[in-house]
C-alpha positions as CSV (number, residue, x, y, z in Angstrom):
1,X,6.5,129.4,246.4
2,X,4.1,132.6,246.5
3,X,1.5,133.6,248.7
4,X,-1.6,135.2,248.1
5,X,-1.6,138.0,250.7
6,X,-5.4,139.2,248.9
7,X,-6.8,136.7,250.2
8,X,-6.1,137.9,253.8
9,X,-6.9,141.4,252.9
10,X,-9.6,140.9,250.9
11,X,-11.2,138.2,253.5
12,X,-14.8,139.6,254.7
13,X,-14.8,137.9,258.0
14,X,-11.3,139.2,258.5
15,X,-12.8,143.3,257.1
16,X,-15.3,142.6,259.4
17,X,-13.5,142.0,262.5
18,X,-11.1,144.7,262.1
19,X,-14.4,147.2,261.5
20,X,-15.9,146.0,264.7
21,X,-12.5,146.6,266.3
22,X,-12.1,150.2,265.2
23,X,-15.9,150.3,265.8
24,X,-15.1,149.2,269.4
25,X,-12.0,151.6,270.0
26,X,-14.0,154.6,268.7
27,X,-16.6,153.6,271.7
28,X,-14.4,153.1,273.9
29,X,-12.7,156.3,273.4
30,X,-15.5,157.9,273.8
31,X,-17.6,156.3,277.0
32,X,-14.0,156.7,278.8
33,X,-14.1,160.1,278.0
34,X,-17.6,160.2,279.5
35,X,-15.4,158.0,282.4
36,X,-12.7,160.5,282.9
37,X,-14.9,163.7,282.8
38,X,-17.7,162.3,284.9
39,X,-14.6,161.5,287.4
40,X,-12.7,164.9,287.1
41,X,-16.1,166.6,287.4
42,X,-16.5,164.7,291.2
43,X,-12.9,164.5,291.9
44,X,-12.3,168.4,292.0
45,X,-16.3,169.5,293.0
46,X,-16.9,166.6,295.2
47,X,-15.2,164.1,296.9
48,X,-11.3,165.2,296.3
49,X,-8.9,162.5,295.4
50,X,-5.4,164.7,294.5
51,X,-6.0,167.2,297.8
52,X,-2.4,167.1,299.8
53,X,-4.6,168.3,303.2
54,X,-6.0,164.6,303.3
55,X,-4.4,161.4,303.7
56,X,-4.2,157.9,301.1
57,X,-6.9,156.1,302.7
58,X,-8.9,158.9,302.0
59,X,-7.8,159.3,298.9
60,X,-8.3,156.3,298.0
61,X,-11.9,155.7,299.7
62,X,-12.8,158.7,297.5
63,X,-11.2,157.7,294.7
64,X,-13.2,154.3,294.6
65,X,-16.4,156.6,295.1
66,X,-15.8,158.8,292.5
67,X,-14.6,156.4,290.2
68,X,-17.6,154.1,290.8
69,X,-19.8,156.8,289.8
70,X,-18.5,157.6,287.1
71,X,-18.2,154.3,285.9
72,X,-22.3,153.6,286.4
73,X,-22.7,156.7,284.1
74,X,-20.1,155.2,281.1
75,X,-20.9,151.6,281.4
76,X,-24.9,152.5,280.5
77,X,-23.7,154.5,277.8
78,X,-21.0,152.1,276.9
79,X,-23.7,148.9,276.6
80,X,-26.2,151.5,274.5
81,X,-23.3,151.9,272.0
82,X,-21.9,148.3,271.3
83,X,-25.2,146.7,271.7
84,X,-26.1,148.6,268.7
85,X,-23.0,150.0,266.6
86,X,-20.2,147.9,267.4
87,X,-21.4,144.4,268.2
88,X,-24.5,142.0,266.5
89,X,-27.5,141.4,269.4
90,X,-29.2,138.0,269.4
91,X,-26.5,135.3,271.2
92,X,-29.1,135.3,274.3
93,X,-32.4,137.1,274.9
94,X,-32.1,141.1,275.3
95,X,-31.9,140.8,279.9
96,X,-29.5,138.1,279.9
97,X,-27.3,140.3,277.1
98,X,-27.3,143.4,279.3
99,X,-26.5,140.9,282.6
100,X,-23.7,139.7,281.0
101,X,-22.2,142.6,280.0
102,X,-22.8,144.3,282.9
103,X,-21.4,141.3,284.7
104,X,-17.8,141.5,282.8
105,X,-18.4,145.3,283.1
106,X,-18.0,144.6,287.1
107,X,-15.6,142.0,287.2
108,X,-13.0,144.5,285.0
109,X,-13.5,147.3,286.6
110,X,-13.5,146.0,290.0
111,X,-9.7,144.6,289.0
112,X,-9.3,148.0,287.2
113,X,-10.5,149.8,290.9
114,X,-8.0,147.9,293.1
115,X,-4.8,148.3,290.7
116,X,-6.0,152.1,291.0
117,X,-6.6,152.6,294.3
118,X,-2.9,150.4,294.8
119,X,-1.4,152.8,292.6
120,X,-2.8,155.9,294.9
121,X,-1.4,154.1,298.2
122,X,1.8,152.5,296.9
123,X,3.1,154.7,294.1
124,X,1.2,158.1,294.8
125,X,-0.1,158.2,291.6
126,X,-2.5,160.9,290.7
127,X,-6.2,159.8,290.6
128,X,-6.6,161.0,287.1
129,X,-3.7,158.9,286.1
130,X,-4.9,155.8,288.3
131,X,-8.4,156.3,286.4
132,X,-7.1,156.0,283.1
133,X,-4.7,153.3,284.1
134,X,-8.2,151.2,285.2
135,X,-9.5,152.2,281.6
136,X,-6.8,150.8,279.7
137,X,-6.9,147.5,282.1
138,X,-10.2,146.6,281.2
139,X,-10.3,147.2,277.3
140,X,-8.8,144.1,275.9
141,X,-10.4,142.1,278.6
142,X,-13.8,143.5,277.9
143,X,-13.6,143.1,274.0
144,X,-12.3,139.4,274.2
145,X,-15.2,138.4,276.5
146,X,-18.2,140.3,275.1
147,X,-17.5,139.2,271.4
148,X,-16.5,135.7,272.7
149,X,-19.7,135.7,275.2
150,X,-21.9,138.2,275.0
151,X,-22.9,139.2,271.6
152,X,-22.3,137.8,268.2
């Protein structure tokens, strides 16, 4: 018995998917870099998070600040971009698309924050490394969800 492996390959809704994937990656890549520099900016000029002089619970109180700022500044960016490059508008009117994605925005980063922040008091991770570590958390989750909920 042979298979027709073209037809997997050559399968639009299956192209499609995997541009809006790479499409996806290439935004995220880039609105975490926004992320990590908005958070190294305000790590080292503003609240510190690595300093030895201060102790983990004010580490990680500054930690959650910076990172929280920083994550305000990427998640607009980050809804601009896939609302019009990586994902199709029109599931639900243009103010419930931006609550909803906001809303999963929230929910995985506030997940992301508290695996940080327990990495900073537990493991003495470095906040840079904590930050990324929330990043990475939140990607698959946020994909699934907005092209399962939020957009089409």
């Amino acid at each position: 018995m042979t298979t027709d492996t073209s037809l997997c390959i050559n399968d639009p809704a299956a192209a499609f998917l995997r541009r809006q994937w790479v499409r996806y990656l290439i935004a995220g890549a880039f609105t975490a870099l926004v992320d990590l520099f908005g958070f190294h900016l305000l790590e080292n000029f503003v609240l510190p998070c690595d300093a030895i002089s201060i102790s983990e619970v004010a580490r990680s109180r500054n930690f959650a600040i910076d990172k929280t700022v920083a994550f305000v500044i990427a998640n607009a960016l980050s809804y601009w971009i896939n609302s019009r490059w990586v994902f199709d508008q029109g599931r639900h009117r243009p103010t419930t698309e931006a609550f909803l994605f906001f809303s999963v925005s929230l929910l995985s980063y506030f997940g992301g924050l508290q695996f940080g922040r327990l990495l900073i008091t537990v493991l003495n991770t470095p906040g840079l490394i904590a930050a990324v570590a929330c990043i990475v958390m939140a990607t698959v989750l946020n994909y699934t969800i907005r092209k399962t909920m939020v957009f089409r």
